[in-house]
C-alpha positions as CSV (number, residue, x, y, z in Angstrom):
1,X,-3.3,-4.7,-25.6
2,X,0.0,-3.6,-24.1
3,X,1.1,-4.8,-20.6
4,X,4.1,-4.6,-18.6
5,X,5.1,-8.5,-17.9
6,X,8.8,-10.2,-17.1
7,X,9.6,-13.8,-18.0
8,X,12.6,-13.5,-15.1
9,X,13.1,-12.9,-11.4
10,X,15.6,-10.0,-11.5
11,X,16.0,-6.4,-11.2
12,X,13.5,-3.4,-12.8
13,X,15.8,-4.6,-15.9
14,X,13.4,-7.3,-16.7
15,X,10.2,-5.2,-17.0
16,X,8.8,-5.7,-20.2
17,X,6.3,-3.9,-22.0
18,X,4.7,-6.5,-24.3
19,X,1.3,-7.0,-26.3
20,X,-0.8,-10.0,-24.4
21,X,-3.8,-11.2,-24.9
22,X,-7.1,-9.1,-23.2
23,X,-8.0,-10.4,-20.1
24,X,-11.8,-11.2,-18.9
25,X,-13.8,-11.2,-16.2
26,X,-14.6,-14.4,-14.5
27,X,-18.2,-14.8,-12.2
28,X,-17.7,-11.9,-9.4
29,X,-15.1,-9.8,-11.7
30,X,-14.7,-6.9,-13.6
31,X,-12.8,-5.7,-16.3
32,X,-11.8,-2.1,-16.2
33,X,-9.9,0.2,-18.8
34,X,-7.0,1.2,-16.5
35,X,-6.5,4.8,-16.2
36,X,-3.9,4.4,-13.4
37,X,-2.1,1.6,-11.8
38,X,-0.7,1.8,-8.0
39,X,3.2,1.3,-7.7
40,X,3.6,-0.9,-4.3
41,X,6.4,-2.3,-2.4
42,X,4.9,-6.1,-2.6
43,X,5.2,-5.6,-6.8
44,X,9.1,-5.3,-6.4
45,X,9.0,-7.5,-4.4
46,X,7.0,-10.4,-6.2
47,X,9.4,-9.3,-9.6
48,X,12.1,-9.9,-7.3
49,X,11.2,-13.5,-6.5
50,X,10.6,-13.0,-2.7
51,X,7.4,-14.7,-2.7
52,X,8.2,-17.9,-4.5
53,X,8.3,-20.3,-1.7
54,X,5.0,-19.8,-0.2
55,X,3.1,-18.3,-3.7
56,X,4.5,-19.6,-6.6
57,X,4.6,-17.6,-10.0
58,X,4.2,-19.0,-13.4
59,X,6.5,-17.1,-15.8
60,X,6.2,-15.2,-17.6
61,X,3.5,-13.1,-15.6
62,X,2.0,-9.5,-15.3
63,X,2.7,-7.5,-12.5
64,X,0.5,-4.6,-10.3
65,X,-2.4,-5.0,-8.4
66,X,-3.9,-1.9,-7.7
67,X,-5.8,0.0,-10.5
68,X,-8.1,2.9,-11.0
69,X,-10.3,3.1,-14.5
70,X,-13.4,2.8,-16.1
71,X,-15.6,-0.4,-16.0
72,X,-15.9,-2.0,-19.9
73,X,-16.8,-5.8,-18.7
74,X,-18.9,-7.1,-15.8
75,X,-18.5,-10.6,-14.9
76,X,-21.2,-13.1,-14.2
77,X,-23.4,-12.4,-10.9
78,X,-21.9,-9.3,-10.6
79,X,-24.3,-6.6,-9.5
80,X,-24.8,-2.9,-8.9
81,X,-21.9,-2.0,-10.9
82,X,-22.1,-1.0,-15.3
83,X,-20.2,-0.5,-18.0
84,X,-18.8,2.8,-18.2
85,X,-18.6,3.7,-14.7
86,X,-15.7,5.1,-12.9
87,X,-13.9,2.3,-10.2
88,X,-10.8,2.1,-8.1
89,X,-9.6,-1.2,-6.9
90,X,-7.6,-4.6,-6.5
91,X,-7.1,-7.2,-9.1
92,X,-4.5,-8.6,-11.0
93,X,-1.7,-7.4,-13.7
94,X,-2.6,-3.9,-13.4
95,X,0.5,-2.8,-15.2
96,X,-1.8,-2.8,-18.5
97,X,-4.8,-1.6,-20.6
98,X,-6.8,-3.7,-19.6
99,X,-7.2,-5.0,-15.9
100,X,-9.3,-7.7,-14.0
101,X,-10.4,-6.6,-10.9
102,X,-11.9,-9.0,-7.8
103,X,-12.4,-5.9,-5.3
104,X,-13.3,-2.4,-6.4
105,X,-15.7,0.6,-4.9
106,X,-16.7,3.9,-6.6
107,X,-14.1,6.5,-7.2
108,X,-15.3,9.2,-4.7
109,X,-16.4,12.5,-6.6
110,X,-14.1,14.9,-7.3
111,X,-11.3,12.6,-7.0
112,X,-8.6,11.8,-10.5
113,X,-7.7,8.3,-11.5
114,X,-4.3,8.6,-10.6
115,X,-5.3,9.6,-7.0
116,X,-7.7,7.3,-7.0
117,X,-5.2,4.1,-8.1
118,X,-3.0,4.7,-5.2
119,X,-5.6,4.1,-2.3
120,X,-6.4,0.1,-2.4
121,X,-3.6,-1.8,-1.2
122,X,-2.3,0.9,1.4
123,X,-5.8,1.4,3.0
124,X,-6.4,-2.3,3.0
125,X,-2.8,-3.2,4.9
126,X,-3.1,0.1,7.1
127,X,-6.5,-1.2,8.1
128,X,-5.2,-4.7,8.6
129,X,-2.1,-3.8,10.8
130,X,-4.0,-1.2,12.7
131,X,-6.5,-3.9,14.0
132,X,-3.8,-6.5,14.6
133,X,-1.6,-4.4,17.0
134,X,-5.1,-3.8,19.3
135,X,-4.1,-0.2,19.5
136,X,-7.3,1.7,20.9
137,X,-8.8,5.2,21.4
138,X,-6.0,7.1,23.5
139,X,-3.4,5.0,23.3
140,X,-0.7,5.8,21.4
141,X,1.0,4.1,18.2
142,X,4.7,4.2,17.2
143,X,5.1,3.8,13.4
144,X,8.8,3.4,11.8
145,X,9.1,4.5,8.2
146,X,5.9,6.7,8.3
147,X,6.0,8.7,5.1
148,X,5.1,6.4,2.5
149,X,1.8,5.4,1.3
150,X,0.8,2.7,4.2
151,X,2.5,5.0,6.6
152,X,-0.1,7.8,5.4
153,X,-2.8,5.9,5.4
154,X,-2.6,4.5,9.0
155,X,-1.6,7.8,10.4
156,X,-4.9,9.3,9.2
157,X,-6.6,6.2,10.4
158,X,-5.4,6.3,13.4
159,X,-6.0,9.7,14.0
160,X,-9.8,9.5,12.8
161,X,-10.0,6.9,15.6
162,X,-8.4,9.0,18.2
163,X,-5.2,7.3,18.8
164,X,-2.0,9.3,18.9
165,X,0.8,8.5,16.5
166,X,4.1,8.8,17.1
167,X,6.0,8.8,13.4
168,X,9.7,8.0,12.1
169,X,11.3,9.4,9.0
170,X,13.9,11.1,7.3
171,X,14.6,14.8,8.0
172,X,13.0,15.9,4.5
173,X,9.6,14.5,6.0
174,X,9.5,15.7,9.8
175,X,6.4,18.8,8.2
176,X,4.9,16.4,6.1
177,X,3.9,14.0,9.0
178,X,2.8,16.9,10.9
179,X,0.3,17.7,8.7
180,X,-0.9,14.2,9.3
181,X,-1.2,14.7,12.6
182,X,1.7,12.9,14.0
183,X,4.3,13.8,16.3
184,X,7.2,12.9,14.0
185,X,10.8,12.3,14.9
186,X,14.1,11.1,12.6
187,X,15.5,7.5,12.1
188,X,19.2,7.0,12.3
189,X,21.4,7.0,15.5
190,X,19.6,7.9,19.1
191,X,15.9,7.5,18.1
192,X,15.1,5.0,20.4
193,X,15.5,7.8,23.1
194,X,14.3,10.3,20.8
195,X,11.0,8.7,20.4
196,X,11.1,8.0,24.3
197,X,11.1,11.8,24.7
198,X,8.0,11.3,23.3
199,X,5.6,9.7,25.1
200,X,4.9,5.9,26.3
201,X,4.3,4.0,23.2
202,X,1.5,0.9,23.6
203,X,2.0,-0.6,20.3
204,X,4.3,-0.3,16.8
205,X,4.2,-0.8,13.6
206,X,7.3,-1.1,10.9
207,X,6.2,-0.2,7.4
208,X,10.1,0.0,6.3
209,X,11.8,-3.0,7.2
210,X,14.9,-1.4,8.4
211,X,15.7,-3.7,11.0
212,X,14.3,-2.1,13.8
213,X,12.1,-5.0,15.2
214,X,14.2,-5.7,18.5
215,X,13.9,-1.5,19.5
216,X,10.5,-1.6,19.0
217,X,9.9,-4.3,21.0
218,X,11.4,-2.6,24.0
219,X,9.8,0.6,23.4
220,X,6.5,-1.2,23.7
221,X,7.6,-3.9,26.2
222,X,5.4,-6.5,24.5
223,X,6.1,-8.2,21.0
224,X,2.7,-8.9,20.8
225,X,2.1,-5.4,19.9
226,X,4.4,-4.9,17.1
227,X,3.4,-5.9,13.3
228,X,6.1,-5.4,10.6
229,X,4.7,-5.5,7.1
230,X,8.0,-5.5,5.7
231,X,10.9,-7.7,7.7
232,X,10.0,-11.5,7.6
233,X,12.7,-11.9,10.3
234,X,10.2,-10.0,12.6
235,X,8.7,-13.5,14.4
236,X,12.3,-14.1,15.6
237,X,12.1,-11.5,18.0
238,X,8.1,-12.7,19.1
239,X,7.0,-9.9,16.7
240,X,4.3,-10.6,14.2
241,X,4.7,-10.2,10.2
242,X,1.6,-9.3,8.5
243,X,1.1,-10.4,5.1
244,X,-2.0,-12.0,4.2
245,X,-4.6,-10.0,2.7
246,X,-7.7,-8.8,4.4
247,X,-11.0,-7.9,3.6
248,X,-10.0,-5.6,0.2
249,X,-14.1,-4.6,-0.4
250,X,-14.3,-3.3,3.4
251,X,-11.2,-1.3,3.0
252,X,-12.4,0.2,-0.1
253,X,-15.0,1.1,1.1
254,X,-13.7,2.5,4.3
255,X,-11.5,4.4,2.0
256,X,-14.3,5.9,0.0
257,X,-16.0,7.0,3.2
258,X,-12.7,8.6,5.0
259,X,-11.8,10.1,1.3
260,X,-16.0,11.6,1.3
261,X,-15.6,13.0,5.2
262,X,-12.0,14.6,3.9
263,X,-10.4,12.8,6.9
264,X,-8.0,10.6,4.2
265,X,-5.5,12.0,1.7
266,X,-3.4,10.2,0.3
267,X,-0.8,12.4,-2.3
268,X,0.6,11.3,-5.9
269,X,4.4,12.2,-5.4
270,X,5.2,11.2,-9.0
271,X,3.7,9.5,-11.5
272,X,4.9,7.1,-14.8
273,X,4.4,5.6,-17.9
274,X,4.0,2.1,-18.4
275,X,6.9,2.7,-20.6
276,X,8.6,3.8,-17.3
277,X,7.6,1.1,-14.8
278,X,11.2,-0.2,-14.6
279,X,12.0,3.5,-13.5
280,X,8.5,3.1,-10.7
281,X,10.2,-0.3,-9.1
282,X,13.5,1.5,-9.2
283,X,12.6,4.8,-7.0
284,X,10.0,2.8,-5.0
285,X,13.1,0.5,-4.1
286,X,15.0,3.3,-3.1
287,X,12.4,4.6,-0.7
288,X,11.8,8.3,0.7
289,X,8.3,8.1,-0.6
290,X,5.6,10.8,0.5
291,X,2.8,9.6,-0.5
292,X,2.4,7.4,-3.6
293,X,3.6,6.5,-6.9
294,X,1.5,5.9,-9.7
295,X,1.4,4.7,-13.2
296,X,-0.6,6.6,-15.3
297,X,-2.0,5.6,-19.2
């Protein structure tokens, strides 16, 4: 089967696509013919080498995590799930024909594969964030770098649950986080007091590690309150950095419920070949993401 691999910490450069062997499904596993793989942040990251000194990778390895595809393999004790039916979720080397997955739910009817792929890992972290910063019904949540695919998700989230958002982006992306029911405002010099103008913030969350930790820390006057999925110096400033995984089925099928209510949309701004994944890690890299990028096969 083909599969996107790299056998060195590097740049989207050393993106491979490769035949390897087919993977299989262990006890509690599936095996899905991917459809469509999620493009995240953390995959960049983990090809970058980032991860190394607290998860150590065995090169050469497969990369992605988040797939969407059709179920051709059911591991031992595995139930309520056969061949042939339609799955999005989390597993490992999605970047291929052929994925393992640990975590999946039911893509939700009507919805495409490619949508589908780019909902697990972003619902799963917006979930996980959201309930570490204690935000509540009628409070109000600050989130920096709001556009892309976490950012989404935990705007609709929040908003499902009541709590008001206030957003940061770039200018290109003020309508788009309207329609998500934010009240958005630009990064870049003076939005500290922008975002004061506002309204009182209670707690904040940084999805774009732009070195904003410190600011949000004043605006919510507790550092307790502000989770940064994206800058590990965030505990220097008695912020918190989120990054171990939580509970992937319960997101999933959080997701499937919020998808079936239509109060969670998350859009596909471009999609790739797994020909083109160096060309995914590039653009996600550069940021200004609405919404999510996707491999397709």
């Amino acid at each position: 089967m083909k599969r996107v691999s790299f056998a060195a910490f590097g740049g989207p450069d050393v993106l491979r696509l490769d035949d390897a062997p087919e993977p299989r499904p262990g006890p509690g596993q599936i095996r899905v013919a991917v459809r469509a793989a999620g493009v995240n942040p953390v995959d960049w990251r983990i090809r970058e080498g980032q991860f190394q000194a607290v998860r150590p990778l065995e090169l050469p390895a497969g990369i992605g995590q988040d797939a969407a595809g059709v179920v051709d393999e059911v591991g031992e004790g595995v139930d309520g799930i056969a061949v042939g039916d339609r799955v999005f979720g989390r597993g490992t080397h999605t970047y291929a024909e052929l994925a393992v997955l640990s975590a999946w739910a039911r893509v939700p009817e009507g919805m495409t594969f490619e949508e589908a792929a780019g909902y697990p890992s972003v619902v799963e972290t917006a979930l996980r964030v959201l309930g570490e910063s204690g935000v509540e019904s009628g409070q109000t949540l600050l989130v920096s770098g709001a556009s892309g695919g976490v950012g989404s998700a935990a705007l609709q989230i929040a908003r499902d649950r009541g709590i008001t958002v206030i957003a940061t982006a770039g200018p290109a992306n003020q309508d788009y986080l309207r329609t998500l029911g934010a009240l958005p405002t630009t990064y870049g010099q003076g939005w500290v007091e922008r975002v004061r103008r506002l309204g009182p913030v209670d707690a904040a969350l940084d999805l774009a590690g732009a070195g904003v930790i410190r600011e949000l820390v004043a605006l919510t006057g507790d550092p307790d309150k502000v989770i940064s999925i994206a800058d590990l110096s965030a505990p220097e400033h008695g912020a918190r950095f989120s990054g171990v995984t939580g509970d992937v089925p319960r997101a999933l099928a959080h997701a499937a419920d919020l998808i079936a209510r239509g109060r969670l949309h998350i859009p596909v701004q471009r999609t790739y070949s797994l020909a083109e994944a160096a060309a995914a890690h590039a653009d996600s890299q550069a940021g200004h993401t609405r919404g999510r990028r996707v491999i397709v096969l």
